[in-house]
N, CA, C and O atoms as a Tinker XYZ file with bonds, in Angstrom:
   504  protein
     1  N    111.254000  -29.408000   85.893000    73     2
     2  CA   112.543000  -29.127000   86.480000    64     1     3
     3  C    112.396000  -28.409000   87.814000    63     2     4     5
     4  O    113.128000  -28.647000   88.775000    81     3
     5  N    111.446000  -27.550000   87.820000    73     3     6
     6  CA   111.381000  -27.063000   89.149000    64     5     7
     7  C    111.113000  -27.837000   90.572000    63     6     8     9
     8  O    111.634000  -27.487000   91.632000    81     7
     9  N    110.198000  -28.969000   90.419000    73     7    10
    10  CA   109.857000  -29.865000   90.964000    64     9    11
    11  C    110.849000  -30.371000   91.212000    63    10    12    13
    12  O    110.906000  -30.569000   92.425000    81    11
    13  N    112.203000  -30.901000   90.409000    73    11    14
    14  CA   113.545000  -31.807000   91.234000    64    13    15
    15  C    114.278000  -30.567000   92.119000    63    14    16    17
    16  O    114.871000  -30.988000   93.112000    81    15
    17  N    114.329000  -29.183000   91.926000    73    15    18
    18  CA   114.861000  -28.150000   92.583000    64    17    19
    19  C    114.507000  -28.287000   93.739000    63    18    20    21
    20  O    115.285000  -28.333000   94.691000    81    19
    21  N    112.820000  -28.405000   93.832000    73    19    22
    22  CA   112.185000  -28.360000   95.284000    64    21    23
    23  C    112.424000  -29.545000   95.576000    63    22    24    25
    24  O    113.409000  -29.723000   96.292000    81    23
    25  N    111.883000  -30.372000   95.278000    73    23    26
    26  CA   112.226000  -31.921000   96.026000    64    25    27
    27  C    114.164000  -31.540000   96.791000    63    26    28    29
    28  O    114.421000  -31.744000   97.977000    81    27
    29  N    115.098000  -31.059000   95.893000    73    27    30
    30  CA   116.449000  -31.631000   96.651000    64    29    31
    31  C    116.582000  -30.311000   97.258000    63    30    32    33
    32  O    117.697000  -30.099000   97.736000    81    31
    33  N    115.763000  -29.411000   97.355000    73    31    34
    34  CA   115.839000  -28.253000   98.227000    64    33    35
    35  C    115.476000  -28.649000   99.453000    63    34    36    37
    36  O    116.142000  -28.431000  100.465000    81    35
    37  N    113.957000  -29.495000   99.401000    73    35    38
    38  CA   113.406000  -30.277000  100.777000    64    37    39
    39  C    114.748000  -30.867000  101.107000    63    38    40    41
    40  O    115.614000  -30.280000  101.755000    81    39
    41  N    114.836000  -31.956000  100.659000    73    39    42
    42  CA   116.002000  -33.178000  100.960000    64    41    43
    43  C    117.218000  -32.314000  101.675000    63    42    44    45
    44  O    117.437000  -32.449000  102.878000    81    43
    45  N    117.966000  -31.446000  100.875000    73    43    46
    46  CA   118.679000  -30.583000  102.021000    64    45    47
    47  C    118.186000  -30.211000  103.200000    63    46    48    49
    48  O    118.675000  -30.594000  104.263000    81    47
    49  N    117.345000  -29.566000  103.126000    73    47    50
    50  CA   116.414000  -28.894000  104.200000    64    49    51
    51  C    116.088000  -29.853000  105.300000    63    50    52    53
    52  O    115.994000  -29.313000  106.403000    81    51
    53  N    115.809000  -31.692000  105.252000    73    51    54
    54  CA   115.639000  -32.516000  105.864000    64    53    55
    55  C    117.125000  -32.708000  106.607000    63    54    56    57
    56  O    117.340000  -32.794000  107.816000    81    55
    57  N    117.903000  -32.742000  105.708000    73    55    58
    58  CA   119.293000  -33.115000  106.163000    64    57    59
    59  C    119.530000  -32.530000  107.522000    63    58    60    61
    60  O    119.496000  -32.901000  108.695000    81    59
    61  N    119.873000  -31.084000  106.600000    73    59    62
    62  CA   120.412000  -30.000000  107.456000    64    61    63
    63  C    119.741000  -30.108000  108.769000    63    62    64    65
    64  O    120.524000  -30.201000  109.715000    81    63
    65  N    118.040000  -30.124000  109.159000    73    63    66
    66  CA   117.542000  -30.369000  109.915000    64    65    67
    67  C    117.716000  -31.373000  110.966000    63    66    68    69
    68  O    117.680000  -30.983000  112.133000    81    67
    69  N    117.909000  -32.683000  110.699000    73    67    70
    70  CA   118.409000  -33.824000  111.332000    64    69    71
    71  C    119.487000  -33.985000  111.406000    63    70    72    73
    72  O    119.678000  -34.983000  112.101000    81    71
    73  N    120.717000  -33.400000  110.950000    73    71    74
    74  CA   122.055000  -32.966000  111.328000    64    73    75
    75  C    121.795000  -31.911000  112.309000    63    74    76    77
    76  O    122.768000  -32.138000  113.029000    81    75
    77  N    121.339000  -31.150000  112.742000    73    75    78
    78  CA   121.088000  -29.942000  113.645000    64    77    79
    79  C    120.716000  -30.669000  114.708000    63    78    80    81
    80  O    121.552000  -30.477000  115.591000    81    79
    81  N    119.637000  -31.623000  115.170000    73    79    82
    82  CA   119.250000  -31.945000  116.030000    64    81    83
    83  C    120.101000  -33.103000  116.571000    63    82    84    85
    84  O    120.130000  -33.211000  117.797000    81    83
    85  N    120.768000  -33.947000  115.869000    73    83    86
    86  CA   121.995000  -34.497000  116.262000    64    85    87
    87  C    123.169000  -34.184000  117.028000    63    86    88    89
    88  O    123.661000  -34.613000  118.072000    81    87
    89  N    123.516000  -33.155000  116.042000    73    87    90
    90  CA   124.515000  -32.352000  117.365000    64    89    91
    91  C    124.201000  -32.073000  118.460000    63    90    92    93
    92  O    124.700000  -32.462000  119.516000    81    91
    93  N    123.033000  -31.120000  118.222000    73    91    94
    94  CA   122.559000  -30.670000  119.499000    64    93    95
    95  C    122.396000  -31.903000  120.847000    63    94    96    97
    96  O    122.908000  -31.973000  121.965000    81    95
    97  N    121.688000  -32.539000  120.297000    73    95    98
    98  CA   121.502000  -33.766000  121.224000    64    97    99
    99  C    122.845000  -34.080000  122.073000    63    98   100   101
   100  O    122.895000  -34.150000  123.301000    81    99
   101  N    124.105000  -34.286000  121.020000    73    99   102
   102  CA   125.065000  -34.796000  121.226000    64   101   103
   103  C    126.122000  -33.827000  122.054000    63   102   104   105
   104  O    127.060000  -34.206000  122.756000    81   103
   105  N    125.680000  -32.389000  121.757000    73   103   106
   106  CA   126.459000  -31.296000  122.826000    64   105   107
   107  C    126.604000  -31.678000  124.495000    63   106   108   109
   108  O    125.719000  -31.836000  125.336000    81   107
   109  N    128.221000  -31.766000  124.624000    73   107   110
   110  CA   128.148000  -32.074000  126.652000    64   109   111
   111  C    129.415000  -33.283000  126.087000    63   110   112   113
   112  O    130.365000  -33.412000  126.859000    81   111
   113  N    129.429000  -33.926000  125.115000    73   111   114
   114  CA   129.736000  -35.377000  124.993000    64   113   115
   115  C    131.284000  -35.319000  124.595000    63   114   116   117
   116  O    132.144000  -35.747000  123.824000    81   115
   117  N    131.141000  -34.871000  125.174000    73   115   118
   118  CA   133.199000  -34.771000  124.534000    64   117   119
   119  C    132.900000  -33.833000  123.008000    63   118   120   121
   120  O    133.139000  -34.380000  121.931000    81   119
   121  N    132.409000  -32.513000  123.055000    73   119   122
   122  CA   132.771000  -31.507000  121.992000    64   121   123
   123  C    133.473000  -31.670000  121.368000    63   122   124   125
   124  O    133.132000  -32.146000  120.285000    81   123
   125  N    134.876000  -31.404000  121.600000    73   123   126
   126  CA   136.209000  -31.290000  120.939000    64   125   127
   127  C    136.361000  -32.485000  120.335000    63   126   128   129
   128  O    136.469000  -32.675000  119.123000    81   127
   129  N    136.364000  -33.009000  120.899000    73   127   130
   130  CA   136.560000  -34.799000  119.655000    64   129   131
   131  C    135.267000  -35.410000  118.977000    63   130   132   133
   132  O    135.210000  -36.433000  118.294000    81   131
   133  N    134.106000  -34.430000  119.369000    73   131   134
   134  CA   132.750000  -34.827000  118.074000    64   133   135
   135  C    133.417000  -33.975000  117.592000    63   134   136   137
   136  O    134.094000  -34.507000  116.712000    81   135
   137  N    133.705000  -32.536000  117.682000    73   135   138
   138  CA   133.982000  -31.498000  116.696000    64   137   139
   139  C    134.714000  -32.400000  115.476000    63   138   140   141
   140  O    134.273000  -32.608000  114.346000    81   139
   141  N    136.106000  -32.915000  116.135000    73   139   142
   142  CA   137.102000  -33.400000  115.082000    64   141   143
   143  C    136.920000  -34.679000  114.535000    63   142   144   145
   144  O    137.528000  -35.301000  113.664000    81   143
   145  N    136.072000  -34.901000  115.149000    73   143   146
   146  CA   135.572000  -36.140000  114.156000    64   145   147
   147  C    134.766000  -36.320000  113.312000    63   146   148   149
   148  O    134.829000  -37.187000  112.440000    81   147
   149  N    133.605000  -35.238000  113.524000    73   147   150
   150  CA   132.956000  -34.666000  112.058000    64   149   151
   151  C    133.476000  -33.988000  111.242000    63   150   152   153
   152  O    132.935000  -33.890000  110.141000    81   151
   153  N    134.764000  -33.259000  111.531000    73   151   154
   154  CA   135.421000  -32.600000  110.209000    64   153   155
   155  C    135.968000  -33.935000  109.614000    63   154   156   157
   156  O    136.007000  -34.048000  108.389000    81   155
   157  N    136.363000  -34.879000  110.359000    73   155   158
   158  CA   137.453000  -36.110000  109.416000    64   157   159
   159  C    136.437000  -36.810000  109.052000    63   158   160   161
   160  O    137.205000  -37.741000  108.810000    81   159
   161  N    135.572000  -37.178000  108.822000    73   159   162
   162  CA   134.468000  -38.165000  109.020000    64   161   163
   163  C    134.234000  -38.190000  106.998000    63   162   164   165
   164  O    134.535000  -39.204000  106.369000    81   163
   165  N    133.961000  -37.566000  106.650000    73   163   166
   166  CA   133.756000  -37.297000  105.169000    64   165   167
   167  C    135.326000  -37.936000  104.200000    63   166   168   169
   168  O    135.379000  -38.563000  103.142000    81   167
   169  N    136.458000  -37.435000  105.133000    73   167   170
   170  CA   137.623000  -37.780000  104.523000    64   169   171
   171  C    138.081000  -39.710000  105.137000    63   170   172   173
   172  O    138.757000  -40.526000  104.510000    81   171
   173  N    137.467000  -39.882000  106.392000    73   171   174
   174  CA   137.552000  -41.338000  106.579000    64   173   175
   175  C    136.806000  -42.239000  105.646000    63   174   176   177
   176  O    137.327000  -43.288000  105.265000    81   175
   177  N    135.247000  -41.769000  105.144000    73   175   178
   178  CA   134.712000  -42.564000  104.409000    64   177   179
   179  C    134.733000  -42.282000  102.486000    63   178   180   181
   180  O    133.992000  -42.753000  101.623000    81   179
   181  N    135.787000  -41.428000  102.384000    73   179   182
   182  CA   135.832000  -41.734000  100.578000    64   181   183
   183  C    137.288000  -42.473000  100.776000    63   182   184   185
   184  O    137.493000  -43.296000   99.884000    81   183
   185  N    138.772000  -42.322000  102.135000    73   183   186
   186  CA   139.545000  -43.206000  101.843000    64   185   187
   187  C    139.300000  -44.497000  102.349000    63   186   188   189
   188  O    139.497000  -45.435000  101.577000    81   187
   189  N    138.888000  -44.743000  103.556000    73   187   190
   190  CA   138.863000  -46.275000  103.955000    64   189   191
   191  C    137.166000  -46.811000  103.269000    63   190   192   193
   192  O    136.933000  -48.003000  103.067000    81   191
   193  N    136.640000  -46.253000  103.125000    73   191   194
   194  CA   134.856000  -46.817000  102.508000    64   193   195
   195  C    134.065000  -46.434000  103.937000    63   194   196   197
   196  O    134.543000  -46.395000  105.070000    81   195
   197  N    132.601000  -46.148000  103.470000    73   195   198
   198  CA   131.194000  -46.416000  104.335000    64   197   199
   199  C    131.074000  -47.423000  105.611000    63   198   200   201
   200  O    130.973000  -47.258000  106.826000    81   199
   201  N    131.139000  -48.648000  104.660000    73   199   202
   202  CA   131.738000  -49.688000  105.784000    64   201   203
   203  C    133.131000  -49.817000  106.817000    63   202   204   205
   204  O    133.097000  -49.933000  108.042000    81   203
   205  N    133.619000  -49.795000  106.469000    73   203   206
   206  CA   135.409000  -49.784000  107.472000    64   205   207
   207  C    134.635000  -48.460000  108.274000    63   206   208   209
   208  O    134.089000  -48.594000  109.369000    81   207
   209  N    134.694000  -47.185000  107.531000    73   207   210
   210  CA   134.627000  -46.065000  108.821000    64   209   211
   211  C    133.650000  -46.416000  110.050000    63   210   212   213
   212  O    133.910000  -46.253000  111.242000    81   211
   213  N    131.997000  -47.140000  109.273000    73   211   214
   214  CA   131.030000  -47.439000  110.623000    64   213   215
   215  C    131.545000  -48.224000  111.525000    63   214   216   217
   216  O    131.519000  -47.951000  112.725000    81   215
   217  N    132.059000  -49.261000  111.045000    73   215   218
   218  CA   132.761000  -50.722000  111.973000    64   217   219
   219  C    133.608000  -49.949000  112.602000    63   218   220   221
   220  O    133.925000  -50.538000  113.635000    81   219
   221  N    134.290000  -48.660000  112.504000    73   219   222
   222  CA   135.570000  -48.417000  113.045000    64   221   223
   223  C    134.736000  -47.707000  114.327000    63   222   224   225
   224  O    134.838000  -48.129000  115.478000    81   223
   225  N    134.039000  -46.756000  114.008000    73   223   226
   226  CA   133.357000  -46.062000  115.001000    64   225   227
   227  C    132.652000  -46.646000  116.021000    63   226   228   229
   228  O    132.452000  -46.218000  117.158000    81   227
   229  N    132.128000  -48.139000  115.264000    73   227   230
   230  CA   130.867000  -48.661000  116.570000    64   229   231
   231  C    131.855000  -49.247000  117.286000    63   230   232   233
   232  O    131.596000  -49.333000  118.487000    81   231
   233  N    133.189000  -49.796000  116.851000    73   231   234
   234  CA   134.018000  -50.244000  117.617000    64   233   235
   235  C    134.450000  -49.835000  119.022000    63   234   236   237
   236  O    134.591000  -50.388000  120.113000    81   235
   237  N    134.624000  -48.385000  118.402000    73   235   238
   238  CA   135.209000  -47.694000  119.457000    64   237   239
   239  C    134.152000  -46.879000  120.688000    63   238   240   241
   240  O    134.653000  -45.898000  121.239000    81   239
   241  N    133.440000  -47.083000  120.892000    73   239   242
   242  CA   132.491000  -47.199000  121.887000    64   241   243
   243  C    132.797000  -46.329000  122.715000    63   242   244   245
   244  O    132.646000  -46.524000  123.921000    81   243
   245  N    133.316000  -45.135000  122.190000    73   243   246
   246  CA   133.470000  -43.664000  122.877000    64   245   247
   247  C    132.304000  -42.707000  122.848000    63   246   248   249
   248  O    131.830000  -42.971000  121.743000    81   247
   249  N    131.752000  -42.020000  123.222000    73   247   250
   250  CA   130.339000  -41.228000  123.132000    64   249   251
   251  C    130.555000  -40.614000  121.851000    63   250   252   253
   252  O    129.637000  -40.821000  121.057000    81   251
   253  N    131.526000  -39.905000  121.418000    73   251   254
   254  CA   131.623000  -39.473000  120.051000    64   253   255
   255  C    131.485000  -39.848000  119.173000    63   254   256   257
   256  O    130.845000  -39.422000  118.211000    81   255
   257  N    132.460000  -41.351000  119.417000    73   255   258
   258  CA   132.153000  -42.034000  117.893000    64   257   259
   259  C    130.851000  -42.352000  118.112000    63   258   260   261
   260  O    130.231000  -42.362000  117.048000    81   259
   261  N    130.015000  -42.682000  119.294000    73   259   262
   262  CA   128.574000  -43.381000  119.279000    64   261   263
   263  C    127.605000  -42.084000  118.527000    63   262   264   265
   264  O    126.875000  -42.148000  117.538000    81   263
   265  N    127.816000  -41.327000  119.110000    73   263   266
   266  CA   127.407000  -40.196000  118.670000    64   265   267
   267  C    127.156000  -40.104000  117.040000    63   266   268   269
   268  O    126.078000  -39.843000  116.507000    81   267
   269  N    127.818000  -40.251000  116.687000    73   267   270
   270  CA   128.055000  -40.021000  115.451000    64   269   271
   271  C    127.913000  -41.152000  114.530000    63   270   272   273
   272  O    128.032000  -40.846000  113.343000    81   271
   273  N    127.694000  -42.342000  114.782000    73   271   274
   274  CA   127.570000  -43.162000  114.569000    64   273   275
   275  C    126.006000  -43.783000  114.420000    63   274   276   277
   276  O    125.468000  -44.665000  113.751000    81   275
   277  N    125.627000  -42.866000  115.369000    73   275   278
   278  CA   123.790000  -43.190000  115.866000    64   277   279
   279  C    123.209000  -41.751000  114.727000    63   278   280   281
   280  O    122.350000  -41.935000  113.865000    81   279
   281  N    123.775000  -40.605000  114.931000    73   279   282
   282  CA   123.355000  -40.036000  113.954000    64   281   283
   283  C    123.328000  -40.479000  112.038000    63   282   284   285
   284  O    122.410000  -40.636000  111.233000    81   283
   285  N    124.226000  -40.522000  111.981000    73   283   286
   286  CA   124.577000  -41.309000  110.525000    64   285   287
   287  C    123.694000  -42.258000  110.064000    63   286   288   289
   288  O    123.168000  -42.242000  108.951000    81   287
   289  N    123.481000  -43.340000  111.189000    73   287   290
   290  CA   122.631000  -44.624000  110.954000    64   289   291
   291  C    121.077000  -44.534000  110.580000    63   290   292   293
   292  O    120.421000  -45.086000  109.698000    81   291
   293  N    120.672000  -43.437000  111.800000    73   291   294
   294  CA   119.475000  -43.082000  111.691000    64   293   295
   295  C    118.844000  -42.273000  110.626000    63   294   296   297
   296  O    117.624000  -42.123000  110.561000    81   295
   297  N    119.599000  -41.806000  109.877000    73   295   298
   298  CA   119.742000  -40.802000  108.614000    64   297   299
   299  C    119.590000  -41.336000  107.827000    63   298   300   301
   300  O    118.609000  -41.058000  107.137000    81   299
   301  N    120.624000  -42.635000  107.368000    73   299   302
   302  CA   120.365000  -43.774000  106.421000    64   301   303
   303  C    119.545000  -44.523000  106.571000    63   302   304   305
   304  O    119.341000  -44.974000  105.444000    81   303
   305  N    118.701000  -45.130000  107.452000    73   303   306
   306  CA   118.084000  -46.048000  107.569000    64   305   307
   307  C    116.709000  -45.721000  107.067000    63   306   308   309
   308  O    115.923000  -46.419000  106.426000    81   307
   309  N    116.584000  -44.205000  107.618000    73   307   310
   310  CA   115.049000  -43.471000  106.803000    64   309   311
   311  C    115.528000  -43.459000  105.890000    63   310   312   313
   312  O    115.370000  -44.590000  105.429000    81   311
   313  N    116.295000  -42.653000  104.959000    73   311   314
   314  CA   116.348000  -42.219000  103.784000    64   313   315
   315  C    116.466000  -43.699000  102.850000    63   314   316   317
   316  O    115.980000  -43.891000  101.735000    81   315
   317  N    117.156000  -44.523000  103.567000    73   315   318
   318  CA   117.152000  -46.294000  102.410000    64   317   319
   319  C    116.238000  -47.303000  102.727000    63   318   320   321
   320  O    116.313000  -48.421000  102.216000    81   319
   321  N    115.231000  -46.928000  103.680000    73   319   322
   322  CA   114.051000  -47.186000  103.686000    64   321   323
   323  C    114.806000  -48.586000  104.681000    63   322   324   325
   324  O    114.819000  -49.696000  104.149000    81   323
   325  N    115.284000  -48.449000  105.832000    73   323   326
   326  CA   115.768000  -50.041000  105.839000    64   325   327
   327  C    115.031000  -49.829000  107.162000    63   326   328   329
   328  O    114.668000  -48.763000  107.659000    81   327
   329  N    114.884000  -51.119000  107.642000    73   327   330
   330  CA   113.646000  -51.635000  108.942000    64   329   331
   331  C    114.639000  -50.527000  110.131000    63   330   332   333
   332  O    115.857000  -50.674000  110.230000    81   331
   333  N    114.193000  -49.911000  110.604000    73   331   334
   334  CA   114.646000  -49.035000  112.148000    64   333   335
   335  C    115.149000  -50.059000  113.034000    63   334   336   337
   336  O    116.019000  -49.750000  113.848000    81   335
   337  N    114.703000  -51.255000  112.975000    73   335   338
   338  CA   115.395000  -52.442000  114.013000    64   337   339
   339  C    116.449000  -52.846000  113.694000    63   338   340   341
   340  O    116.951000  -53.409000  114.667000    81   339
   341  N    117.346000  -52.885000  112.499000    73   339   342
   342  CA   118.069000  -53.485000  111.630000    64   341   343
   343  C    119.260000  -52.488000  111.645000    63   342   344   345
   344  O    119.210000  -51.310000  111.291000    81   343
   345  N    120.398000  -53.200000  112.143000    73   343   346
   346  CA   121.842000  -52.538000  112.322000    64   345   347
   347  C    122.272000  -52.183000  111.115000    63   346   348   349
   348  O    122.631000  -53.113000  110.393000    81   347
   349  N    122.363000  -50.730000  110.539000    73   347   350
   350  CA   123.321000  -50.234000  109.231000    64   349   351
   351  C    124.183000  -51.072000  108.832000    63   350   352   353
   352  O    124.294000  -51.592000  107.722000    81   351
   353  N    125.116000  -51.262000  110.232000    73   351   354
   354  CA   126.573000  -51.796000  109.298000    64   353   355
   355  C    125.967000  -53.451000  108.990000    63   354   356   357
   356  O    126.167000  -53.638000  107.789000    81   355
   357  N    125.471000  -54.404000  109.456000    73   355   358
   358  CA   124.965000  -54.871000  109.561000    64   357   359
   359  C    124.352000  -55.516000  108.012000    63   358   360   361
   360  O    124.599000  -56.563000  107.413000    81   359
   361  N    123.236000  -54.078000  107.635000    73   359   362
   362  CA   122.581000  -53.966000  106.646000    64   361   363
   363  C    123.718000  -54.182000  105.208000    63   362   364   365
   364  O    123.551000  -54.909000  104.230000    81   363
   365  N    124.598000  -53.484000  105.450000    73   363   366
   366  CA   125.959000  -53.175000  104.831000    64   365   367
   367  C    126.767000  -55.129000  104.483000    63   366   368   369
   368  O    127.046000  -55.990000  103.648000    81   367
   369  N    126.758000  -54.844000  105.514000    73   367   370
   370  CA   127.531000  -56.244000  105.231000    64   369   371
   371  C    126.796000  -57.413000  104.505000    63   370   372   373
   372  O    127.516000  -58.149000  103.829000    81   371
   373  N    125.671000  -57.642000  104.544000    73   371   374
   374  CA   125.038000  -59.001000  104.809000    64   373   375
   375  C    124.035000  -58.559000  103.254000    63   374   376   377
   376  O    124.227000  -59.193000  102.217000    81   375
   377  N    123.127000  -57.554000  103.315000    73   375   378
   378  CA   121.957000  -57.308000  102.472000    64   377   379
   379  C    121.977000  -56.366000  101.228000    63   378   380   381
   380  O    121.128000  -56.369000  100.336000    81   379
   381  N    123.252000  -55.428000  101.314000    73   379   382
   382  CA   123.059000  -54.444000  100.539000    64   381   383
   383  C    123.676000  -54.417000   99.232000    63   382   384   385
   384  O    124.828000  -54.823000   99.082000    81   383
   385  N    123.196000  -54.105000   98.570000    73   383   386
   386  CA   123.905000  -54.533000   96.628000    64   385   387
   387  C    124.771000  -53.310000   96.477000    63   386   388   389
   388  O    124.587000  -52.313000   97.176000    81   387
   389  N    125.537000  -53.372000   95.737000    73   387   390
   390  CA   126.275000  -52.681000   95.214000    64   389   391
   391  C    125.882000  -50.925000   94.603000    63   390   392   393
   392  O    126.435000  -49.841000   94.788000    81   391
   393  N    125.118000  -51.194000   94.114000    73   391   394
   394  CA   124.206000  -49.770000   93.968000    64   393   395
   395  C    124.024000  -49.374000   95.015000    63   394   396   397
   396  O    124.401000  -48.206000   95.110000    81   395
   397  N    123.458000  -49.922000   96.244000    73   395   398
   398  CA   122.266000  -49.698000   97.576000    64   397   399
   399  C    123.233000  -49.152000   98.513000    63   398   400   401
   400  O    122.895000  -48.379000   99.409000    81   399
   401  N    124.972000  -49.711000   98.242000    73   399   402
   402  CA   126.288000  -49.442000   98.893000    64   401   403
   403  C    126.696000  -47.912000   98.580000    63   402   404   405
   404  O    127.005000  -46.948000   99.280000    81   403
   405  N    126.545000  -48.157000   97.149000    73   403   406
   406  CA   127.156000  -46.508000   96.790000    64   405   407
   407  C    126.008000  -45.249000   96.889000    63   406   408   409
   408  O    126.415000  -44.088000   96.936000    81   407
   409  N    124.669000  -45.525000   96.917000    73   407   410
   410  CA   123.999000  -44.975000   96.940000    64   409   411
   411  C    123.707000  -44.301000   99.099000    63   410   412   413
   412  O    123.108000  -43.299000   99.488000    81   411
   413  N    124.339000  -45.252000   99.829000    73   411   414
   414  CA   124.752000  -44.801000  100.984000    64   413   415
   415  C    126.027000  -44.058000  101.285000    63   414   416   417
   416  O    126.238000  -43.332000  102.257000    81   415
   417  N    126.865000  -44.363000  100.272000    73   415   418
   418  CA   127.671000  -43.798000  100.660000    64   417   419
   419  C    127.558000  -41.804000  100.356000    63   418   420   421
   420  O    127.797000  -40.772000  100.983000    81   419
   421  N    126.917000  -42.321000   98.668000    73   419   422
   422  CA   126.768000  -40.573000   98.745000    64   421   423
   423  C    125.594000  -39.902000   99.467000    63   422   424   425
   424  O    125.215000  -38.739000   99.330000    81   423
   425  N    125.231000  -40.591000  100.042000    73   423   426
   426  CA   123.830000  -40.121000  100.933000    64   425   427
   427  C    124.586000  -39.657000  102.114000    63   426   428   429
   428  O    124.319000  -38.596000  102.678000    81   427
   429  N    125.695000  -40.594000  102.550000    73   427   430
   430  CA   126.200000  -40.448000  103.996000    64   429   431
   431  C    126.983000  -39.029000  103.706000    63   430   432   433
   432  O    127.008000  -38.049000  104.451000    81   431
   433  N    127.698000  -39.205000  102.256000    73   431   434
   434  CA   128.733000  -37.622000  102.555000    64   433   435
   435  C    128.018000  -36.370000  102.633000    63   434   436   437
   436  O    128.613000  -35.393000  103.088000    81   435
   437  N    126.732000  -36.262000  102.220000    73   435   438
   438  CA   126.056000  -35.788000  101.985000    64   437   439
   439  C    125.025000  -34.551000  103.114000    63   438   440   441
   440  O    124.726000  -33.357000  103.119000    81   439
   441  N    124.742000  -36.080000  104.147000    73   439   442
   442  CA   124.129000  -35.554000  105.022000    64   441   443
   443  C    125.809000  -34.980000  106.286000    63   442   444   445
   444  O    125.887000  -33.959000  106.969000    81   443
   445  N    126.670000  -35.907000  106.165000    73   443   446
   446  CA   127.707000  -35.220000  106.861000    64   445   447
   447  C    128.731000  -33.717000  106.657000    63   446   448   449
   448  O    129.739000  -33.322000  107.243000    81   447
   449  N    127.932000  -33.181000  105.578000    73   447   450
   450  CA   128.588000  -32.166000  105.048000    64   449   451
   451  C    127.786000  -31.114000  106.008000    63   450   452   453
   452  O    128.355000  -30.148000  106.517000    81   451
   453  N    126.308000  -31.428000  106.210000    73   451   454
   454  CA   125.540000  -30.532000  107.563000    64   453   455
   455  C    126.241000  -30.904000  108.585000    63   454   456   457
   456  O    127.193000  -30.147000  108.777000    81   455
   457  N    126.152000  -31.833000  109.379000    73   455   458
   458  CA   126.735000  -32.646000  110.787000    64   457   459
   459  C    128.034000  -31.718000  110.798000    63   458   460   461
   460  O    128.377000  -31.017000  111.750000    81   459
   461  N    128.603000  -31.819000  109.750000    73   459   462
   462  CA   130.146000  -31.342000  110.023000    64   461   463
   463  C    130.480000  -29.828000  110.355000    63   462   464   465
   464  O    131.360000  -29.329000  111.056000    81   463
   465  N    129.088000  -29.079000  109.326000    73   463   466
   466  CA   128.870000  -27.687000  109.640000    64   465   467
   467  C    128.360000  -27.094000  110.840000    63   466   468   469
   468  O    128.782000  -26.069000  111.376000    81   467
   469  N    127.204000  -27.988000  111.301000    73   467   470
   470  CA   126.641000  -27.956000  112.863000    64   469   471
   471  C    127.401000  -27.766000  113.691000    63   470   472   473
   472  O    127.441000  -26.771000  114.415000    81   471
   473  N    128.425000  -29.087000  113.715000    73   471   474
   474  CA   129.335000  -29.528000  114.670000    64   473   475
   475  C    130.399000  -28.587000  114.920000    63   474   476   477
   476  O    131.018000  -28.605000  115.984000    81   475
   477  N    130.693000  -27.599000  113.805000    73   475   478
   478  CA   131.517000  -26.480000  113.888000    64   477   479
   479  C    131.234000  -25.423000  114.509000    63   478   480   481
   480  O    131.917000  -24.532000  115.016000    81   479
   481  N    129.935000  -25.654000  114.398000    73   479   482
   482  CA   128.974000  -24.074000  114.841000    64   481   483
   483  C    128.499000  -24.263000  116.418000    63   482   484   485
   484  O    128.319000  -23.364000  117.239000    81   483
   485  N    128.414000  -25.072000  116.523000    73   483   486
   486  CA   127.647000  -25.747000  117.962000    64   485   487
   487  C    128.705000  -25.915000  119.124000    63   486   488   489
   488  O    128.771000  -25.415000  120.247000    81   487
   489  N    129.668000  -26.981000  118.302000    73   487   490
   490  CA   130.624000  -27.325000  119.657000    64   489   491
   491  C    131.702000  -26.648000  119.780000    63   490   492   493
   492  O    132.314000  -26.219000  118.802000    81   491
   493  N    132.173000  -26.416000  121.329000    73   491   494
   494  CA   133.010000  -25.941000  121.636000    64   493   495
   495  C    134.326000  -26.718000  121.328000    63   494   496   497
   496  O    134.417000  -27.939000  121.463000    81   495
   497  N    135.403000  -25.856000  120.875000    73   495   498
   498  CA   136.813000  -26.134000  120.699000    64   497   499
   499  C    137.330000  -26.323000  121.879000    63   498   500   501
   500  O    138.120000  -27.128000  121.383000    81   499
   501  N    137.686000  -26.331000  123.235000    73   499   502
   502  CA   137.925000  -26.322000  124.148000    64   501   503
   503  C    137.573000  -27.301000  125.112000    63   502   504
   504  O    137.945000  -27.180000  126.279000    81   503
């Protein structure tokens, strides 16, 4: 038992980490609307789904949503082991089973629960 403690102690610890460096990266980029879009971001993907929220974001081809969008992807793509060349939503649509779906999705709320905390701490309201 101690061993799954440490393992999802790491796994946080990875998160939190690569949510940190995300923001950061992403600080300068329109703050105020990464800010508010990582607080909604958790509540866009348990009502509209994983899929609809990514498609919605890559759509919109604003630095924020890219932002956030490039973070997320890159998060999932290590953690679901999927080829680094290979578009998430993409992956989503075309390859991914039903398990492999929900198993991103709680991965995604997951790691966005850091992103969202970062993003609070980091970016300016203003």
């Amino acid at each position: 038992m101690t061993e799954k403690v440490s393992e999802q102690r790491s796994l946080e610890q990875e998160r939190a980490s690569h949510a940190y460096k995300a923001v950061t990266e992403a600080k300068g980029k329109k703050d105020k609307e990464l800010r508010s879009l990582a607080r909604s971001a958790p509540a866009s993907i348990q009502s509209n789904g994983l899929g609809q929220t990514l498609a919605f974001w890559k759509a919109k081809k604003e630095e924020h949503h890219r932002a956030l969008y490039h973070a997320l992807s890159g998060w999932l793509k290590k953690q679901l082991h999927i080829d680094e060349n290979h578009d998430l939503l993409e992956w989503i649509a075309t390859t991914a089973t039903s398990l492999q779906y929900r198993q991103a999705t709680a991965e995604a709320l997951a790691y966005l629960n850091w992103y969202k905390r970062f993003a609070e701490a980091e970016l300016k309201e203003e």
